[in-house]
C-alpha atoms as an extended CHARMM CRD file, in Angstrom:
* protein
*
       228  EXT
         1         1  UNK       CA              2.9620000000       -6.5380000000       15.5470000000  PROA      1               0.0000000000
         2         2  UNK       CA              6.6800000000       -6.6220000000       16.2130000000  PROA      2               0.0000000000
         3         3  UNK       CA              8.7220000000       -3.4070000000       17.0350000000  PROA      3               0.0000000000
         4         4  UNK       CA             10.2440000000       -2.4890000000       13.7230000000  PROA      4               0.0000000000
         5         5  UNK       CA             13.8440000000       -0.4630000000       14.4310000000  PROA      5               0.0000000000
         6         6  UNK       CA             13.6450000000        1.2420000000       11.2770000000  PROA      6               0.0000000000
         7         7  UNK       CA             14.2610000000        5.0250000000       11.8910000000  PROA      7               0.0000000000
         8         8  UNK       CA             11.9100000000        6.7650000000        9.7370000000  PROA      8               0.0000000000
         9         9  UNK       CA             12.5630000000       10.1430000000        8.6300000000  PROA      9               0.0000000000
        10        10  UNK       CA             10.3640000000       13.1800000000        8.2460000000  PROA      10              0.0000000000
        11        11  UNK       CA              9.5480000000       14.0820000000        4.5550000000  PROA      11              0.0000000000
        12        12  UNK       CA             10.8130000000       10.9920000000        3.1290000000  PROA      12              0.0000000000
        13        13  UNK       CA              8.8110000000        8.3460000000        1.3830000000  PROA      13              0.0000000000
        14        14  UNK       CA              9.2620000000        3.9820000000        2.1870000000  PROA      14              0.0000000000
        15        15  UNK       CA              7.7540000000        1.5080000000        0.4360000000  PROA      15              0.0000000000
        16        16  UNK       CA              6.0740000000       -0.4980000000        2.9480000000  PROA      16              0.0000000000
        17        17  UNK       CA              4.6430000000       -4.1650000000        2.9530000000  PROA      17              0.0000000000
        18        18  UNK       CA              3.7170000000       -7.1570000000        4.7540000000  PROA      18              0.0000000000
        19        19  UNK       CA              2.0470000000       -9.9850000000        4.2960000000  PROA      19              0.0000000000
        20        20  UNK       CA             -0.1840000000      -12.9420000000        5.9830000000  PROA      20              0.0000000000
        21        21  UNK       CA              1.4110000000      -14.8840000000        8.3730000000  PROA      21              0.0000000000
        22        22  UNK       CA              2.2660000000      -18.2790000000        7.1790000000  PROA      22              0.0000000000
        23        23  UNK       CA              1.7500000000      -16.8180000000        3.8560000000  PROA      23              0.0000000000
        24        24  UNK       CA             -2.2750000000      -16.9440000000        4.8390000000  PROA      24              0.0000000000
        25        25  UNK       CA             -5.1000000000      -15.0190000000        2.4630000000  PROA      25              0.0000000000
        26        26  UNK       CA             -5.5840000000      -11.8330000000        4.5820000000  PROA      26              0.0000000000
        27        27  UNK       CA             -8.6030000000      -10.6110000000        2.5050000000  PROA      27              0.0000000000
        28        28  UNK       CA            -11.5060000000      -13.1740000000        1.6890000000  PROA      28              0.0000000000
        29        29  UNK       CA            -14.1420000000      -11.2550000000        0.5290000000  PROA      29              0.0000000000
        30        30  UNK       CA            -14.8020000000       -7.3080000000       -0.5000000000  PROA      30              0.0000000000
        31        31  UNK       CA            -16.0280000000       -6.2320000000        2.8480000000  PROA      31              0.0000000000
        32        32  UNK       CA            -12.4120000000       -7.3990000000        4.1510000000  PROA      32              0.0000000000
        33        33  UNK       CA            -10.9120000000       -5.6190000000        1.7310000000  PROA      33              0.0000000000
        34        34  UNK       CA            -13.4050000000       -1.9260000000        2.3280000000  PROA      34              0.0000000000
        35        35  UNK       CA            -12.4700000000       -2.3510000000        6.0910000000  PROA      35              0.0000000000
        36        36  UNK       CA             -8.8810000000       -1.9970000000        5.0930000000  PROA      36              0.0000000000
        37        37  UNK       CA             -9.4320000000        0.5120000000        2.9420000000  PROA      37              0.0000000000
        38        38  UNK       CA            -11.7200000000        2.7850000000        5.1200000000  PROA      38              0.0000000000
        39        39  UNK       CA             -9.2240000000        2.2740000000        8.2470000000  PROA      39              0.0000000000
        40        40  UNK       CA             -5.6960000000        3.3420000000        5.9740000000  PROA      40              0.0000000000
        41        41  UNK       CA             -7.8940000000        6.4490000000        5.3910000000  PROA      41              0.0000000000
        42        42  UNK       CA             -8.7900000000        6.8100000000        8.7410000000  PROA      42              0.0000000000
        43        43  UNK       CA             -5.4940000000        6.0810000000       10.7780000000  PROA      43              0.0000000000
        44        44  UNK       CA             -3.5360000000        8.0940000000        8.7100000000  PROA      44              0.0000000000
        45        45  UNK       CA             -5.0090000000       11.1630000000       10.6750000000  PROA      45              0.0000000000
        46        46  UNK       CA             -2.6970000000       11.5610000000       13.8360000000  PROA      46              0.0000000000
        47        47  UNK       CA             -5.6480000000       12.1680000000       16.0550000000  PROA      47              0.0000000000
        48        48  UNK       CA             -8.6320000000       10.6170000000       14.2270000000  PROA      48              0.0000000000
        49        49  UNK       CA            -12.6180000000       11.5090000000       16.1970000000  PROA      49              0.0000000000
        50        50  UNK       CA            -13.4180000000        8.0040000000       16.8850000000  PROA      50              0.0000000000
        51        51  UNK       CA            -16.7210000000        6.7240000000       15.3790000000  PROA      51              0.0000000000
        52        52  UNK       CA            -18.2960000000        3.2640000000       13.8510000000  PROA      52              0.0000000000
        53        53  UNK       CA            -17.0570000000        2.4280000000       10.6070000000  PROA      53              0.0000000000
        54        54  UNK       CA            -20.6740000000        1.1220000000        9.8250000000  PROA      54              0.0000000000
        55        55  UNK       CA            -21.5140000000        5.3840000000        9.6790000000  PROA      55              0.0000000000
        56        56  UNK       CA            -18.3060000000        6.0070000000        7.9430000000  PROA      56              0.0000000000
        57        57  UNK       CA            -19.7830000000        7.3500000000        4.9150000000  PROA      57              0.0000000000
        58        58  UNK       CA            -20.7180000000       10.5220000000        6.6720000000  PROA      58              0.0000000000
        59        59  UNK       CA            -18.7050000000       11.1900000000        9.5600000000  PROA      59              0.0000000000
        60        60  UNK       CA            -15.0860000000       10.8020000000        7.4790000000  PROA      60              0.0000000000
        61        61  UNK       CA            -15.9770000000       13.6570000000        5.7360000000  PROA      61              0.0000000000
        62        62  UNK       CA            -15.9970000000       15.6050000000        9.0590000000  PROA      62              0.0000000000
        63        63  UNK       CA            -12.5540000000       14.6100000000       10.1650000000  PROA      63              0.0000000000
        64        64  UNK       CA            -10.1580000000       17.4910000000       10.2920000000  PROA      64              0.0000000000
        65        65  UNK       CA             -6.9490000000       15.7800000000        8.4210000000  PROA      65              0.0000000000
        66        66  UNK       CA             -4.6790000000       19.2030000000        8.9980000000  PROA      66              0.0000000000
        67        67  UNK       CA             -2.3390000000       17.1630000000       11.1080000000  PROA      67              0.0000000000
        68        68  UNK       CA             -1.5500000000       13.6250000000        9.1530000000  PROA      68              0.0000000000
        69        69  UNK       CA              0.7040000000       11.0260000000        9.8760000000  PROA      69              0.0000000000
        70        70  UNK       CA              1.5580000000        9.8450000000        6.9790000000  PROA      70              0.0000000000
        71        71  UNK       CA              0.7120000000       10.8510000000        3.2050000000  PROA      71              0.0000000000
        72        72  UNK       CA             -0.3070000000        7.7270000000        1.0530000000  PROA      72              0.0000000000
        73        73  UNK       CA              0.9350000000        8.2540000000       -2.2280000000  PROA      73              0.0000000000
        74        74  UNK       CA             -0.1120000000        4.7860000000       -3.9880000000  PROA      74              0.0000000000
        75        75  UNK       CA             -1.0180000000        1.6610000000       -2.5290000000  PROA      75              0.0000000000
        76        76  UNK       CA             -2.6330000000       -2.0690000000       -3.6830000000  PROA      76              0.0000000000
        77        77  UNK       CA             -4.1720000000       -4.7800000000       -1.7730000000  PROA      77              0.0000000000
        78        78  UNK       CA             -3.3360000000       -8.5810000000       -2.6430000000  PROA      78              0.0000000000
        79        79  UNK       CA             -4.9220000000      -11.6120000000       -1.1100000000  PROA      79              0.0000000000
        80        80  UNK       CA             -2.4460000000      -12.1510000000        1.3310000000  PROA      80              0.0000000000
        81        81  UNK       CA             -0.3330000000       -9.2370000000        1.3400000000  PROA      81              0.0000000000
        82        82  UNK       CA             -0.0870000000       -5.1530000000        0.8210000000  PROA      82              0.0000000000
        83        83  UNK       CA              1.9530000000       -3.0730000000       -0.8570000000  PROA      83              0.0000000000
        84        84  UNK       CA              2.0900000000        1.5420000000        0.4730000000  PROA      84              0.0000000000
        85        85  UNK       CA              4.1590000000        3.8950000000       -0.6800000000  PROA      85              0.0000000000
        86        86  UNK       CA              3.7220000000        6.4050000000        1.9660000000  PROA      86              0.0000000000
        87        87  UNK       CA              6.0470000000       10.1360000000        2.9860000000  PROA      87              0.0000000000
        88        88  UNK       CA              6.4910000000       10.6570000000        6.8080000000  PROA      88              0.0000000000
        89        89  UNK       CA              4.5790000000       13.8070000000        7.7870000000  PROA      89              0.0000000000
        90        90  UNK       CA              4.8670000000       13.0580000000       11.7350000000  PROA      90              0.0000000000
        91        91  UNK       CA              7.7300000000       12.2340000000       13.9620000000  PROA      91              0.0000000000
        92        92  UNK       CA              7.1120000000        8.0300000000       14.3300000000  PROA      92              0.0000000000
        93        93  UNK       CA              4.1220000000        8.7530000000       11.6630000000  PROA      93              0.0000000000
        94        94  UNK       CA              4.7560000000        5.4590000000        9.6190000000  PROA      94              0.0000000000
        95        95  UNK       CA              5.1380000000        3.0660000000       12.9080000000  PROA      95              0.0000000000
        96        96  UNK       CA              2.2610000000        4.4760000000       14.5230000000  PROA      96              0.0000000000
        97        97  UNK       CA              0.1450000000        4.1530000000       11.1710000000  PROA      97              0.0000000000
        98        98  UNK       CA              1.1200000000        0.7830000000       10.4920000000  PROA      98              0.0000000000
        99        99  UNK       CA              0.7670000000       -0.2900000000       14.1250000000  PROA      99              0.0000000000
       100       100  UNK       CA             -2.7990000000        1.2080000000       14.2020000000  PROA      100             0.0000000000
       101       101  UNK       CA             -3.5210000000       -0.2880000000       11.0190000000  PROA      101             0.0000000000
       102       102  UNK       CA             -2.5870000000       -3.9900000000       11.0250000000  PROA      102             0.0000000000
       103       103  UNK       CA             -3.5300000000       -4.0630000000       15.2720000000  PROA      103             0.0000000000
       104       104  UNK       CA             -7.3550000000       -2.6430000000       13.8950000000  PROA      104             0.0000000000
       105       105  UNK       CA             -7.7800000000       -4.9830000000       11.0660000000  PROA      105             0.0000000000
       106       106  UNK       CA             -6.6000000000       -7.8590000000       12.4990000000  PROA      106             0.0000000000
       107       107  UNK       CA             -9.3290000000       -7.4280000000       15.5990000000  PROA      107             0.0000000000
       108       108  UNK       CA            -11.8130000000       -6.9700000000       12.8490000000  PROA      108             0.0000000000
       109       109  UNK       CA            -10.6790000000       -9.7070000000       11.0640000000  PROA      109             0.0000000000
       110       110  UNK       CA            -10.5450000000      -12.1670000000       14.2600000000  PROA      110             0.0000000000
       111       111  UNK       CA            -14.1670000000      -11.3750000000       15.4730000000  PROA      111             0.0000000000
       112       112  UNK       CA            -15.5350000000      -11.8040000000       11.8730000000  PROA      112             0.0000000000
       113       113  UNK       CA            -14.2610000000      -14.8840000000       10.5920000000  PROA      113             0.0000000000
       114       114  UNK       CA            -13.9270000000      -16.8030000000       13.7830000000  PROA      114             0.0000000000
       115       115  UNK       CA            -10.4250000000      -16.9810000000       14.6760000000  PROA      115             0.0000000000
       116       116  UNK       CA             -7.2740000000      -15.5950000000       17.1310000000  PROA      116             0.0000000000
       117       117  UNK       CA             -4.1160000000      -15.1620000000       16.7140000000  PROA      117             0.0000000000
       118       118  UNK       CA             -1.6300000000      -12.7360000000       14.5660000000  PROA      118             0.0000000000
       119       119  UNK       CA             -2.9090000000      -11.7600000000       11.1880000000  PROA      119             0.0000000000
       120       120  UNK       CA              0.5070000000      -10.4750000000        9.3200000000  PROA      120             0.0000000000
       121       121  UNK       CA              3.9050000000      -11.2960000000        9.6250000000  PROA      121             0.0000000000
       122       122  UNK       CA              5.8770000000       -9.7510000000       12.7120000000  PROA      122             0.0000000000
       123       123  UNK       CA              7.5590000000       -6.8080000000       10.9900000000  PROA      123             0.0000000000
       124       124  UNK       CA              6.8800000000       -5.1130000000        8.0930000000  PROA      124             0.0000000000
       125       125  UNK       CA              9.4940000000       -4.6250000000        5.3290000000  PROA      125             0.0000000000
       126       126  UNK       CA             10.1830000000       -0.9220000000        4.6610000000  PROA      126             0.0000000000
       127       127  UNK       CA             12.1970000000        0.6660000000        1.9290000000  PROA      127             0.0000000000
       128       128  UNK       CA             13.4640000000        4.1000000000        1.7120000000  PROA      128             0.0000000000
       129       129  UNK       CA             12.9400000000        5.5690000000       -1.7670000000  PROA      129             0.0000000000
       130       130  UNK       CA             16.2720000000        7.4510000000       -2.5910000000  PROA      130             0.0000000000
       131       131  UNK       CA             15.1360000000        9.1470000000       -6.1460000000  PROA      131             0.0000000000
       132       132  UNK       CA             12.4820000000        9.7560000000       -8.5870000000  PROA      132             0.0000000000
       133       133  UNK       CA             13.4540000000        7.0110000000      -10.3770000000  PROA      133             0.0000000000
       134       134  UNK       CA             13.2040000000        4.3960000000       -7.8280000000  PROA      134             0.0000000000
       135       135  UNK       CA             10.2040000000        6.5660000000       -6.5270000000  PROA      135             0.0000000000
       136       136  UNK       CA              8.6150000000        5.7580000000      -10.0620000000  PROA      136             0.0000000000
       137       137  UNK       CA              9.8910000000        2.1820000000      -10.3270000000  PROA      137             0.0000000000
       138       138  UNK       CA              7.9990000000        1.4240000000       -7.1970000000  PROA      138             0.0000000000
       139       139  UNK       CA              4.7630000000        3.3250000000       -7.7250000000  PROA      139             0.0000000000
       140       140  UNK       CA              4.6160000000        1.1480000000      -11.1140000000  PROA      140             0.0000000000
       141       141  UNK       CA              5.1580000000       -2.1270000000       -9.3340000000  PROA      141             0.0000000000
       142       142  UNK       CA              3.1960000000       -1.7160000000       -6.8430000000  PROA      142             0.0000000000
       143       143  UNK       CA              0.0960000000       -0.7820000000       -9.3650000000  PROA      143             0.0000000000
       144       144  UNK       CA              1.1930000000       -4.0550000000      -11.8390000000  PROA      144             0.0000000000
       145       145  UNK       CA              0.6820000000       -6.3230000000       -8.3860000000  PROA      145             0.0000000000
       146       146  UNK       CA             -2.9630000000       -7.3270000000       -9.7160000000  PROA      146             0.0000000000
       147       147  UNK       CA             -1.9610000000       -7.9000000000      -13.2810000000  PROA      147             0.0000000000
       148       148  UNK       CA              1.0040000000      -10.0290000000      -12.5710000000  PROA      148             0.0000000000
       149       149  UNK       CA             -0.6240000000      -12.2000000000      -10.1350000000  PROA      149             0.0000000000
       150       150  UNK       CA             -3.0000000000      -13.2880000000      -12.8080000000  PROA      150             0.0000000000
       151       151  UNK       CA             -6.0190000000      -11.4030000000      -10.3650000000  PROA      151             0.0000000000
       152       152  UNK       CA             -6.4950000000       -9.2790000000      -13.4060000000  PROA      152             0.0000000000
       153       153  UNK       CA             -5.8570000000       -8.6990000000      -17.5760000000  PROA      153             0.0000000000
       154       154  UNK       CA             -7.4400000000       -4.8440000000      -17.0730000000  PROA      154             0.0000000000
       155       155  UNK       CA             -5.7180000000       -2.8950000000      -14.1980000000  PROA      155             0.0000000000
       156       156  UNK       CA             -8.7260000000       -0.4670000000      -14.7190000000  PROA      156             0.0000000000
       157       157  UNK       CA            -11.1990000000       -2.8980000000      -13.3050000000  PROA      157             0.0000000000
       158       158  UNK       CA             -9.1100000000       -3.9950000000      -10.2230000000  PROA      158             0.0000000000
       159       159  UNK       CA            -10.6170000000       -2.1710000000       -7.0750000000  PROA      159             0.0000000000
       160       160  UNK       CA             -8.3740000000       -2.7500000000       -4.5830000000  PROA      160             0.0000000000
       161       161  UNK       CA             -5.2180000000       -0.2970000000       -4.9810000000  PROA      161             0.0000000000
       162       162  UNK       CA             -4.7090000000        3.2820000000       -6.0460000000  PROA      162             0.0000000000
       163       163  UNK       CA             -4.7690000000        2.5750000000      -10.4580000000  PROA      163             0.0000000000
       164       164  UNK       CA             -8.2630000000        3.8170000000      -10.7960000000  PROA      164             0.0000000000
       165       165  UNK       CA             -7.7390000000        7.3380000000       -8.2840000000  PROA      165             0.0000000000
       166       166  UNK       CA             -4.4120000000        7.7790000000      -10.4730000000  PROA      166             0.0000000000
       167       167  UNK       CA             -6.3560000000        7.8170000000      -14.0130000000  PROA      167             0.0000000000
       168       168  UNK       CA             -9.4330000000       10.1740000000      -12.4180000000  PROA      168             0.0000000000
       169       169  UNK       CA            -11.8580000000        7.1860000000      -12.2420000000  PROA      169             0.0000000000
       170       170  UNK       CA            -12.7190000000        7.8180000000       -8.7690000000  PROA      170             0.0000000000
       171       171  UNK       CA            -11.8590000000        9.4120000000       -5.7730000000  PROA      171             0.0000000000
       172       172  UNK       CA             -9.6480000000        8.7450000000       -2.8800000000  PROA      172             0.0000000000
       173       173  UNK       CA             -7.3580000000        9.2990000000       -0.2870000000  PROA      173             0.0000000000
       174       174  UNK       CA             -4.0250000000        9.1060000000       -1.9980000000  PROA      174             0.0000000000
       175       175  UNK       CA             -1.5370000000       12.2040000000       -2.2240000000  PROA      175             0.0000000000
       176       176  UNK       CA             -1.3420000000       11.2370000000       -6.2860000000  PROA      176             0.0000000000
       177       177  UNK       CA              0.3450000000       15.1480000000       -7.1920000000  PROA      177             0.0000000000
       178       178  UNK       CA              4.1540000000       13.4140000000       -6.4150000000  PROA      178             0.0000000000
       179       179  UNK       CA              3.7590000000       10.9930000000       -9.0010000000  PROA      179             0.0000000000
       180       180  UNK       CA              1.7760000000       12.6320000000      -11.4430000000  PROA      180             0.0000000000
       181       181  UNK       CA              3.7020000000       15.4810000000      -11.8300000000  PROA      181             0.0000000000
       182       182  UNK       CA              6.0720000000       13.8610000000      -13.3200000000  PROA      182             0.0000000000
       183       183  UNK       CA              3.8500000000       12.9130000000      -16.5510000000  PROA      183             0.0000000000
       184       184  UNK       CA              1.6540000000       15.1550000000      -18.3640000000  PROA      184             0.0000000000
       185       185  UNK       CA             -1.3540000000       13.8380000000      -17.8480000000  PROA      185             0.0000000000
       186       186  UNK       CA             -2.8920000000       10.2590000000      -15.9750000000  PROA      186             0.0000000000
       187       187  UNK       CA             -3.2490000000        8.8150000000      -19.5720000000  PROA      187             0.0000000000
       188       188  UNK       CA              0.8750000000        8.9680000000      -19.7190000000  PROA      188             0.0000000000
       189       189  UNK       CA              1.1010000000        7.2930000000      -16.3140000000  PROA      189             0.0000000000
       190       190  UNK       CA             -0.6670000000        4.6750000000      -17.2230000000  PROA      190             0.0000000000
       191       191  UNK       CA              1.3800000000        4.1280000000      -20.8170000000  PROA      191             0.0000000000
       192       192  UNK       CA              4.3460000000        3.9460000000      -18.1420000000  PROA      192             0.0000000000
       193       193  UNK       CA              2.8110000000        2.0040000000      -16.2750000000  PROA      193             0.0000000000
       194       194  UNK       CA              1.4860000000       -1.0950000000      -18.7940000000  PROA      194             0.0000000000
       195       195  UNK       CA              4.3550000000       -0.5430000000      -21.4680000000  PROA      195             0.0000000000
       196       196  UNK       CA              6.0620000000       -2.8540000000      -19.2180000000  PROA      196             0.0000000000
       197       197  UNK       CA              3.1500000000       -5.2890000000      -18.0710000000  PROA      197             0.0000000000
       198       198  UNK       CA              3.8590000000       -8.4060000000      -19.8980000000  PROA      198             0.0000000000
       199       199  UNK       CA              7.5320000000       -8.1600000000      -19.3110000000  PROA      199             0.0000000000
       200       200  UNK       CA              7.0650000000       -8.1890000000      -15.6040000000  PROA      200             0.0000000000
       201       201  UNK       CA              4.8000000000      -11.0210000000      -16.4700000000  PROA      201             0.0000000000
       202       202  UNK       CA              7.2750000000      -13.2120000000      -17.6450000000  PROA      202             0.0000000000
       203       203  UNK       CA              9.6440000000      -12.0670000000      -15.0370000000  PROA      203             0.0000000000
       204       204  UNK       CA              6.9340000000      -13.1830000000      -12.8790000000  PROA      204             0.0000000000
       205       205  UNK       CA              6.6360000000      -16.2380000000      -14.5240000000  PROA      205             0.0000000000
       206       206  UNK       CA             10.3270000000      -17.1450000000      -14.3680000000  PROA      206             0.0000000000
       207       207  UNK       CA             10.8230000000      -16.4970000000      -11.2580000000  PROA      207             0.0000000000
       208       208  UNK       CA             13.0640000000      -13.3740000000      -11.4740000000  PROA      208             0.0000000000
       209       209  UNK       CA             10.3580000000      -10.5300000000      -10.5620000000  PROA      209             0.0000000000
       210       210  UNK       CA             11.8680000000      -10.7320000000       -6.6960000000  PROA      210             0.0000000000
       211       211  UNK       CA             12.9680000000       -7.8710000000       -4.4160000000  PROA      211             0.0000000000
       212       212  UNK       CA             16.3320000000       -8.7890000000       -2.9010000000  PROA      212             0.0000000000
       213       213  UNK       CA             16.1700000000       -9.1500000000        0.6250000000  PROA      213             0.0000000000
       214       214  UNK       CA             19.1770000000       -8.0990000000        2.8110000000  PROA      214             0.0000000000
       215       215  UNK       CA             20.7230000000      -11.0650000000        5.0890000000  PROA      215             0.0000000000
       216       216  UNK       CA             18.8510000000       -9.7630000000        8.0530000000  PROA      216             0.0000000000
       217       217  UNK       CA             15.4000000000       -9.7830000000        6.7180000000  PROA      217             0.0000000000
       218       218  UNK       CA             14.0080000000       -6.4420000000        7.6240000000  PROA      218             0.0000000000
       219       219  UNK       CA             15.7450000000       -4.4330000000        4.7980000000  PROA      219             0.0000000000
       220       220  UNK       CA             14.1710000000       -4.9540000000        0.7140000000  PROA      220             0.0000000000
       221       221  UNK       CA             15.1020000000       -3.7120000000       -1.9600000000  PROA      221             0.0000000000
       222       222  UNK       CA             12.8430000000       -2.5330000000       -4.4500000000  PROA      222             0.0000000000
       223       223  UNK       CA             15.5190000000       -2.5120000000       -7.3320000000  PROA      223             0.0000000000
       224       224  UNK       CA             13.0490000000       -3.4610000000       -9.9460000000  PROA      224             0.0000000000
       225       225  UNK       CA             15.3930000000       -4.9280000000      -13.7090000000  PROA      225             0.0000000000
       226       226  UNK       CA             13.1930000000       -3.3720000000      -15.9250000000  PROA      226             0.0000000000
       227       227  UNK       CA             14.0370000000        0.3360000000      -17.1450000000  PROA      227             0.0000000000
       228       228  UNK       CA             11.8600000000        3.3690000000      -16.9090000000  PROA      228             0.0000000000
């Protein structure tokens, strides 16, 4: 993975993504997508006890997490690209993460299905969220990812981001309290969240749903059209 010069800041929260390189599927099956999952909750620890991820079922529960990295407040997984919204708790927290990450599942990846070579894209794009509204704007888009990709008509039944651990249907690894707090309960997230499903849909569909990227291609910005 290429050196990204962002300066991340303590306490503040980026939108992060990347996807395949060449614009390649990144994910082919559900076991791709658990090893992704288990190793965000696992490198997000600054000093993780190394074990298999074959026994990780009962040795994650052991791991002391009193000295994170990052906080992930929301993520989703897409074929061939991912979307975190995550808060810098250490200095370098979010570089070292996403270094440890995307360097871990791309071995993984490699040995399984047979092939060498860089998985994602050099850098990843990262965003710094500047209010609760964009804070809010993001969280949404990021969960609508499935829906308006056609993956999915029921966000509920997507298993690959954080939509189900934000409406209580299972449990997770995400620091949801930043977001929620700002509705009274998960049921009025996720009115915010699909009360503007279809119309991201057809902005989708048109071609308009895009985050503007900045001449020198390692700034985005998450700007979404549609209001709160």
């Amino acid at each position: 993975m290429a050196y990204h010069q962002t300066i991340f800041a303590n306490q503040q929260i980026y939108h992060i993504f990347n996807r395949g390189v060449e614009k390649r599927t990144t994910f082919l099956d559900k076991r791709d997508y658990r090893r992704f999952l288990d190793s965000m909750d696992y490198y997000r620890i600054k000093n993780p006890t190394r074990f298999s991820f074959k026994k990780r079922s009962t040795l994650i529960e052991n791991v002391t997490i009193d000295t994170p990295l990052v906080e992930i407040l929301s993520f989703c997984l897409m074929p061939n690209h991912f979307h975190l919204l995550l808060r810098q708790i250490e200095e370098k927290g979010i570089t070292n993460f996403i270094s440890k990450l995307s360097n871990s599942y791309t071995r993984y990846f490699n040995v399984r299905h047979k092939r060498v070579g860089p998985l994602f894209q050099g850098t990843f794009k990262a965003v710094r969220v500047e209010d609760d509204e964009q804070l809010l704007h993001v969280s949404r888009y990021i969960h609508l990812n499935p829906y308006v990709g056609y993956l999915t008509k029921n966000l509920r039944t997507y298993p690959h981001s954080s939509y189900r651990e934000f409406l209580g249907m299972e449990k997770g690894f995400c620091q949801k309290k930043t977001i929620l707090d700002f509705f009274e309960s998960p049921t009025h997230y996720e009115t915010f969240v699909l009360n503007q499903a279809d119309y991201a849909k057809s902005l989708k569909d048109a071609g308009k749903l895009l985050l503007d990227v900045v001449d020198d291609g390692a700034k985005v910005s998450p700007r979404i059209t549609w209001k709160v």
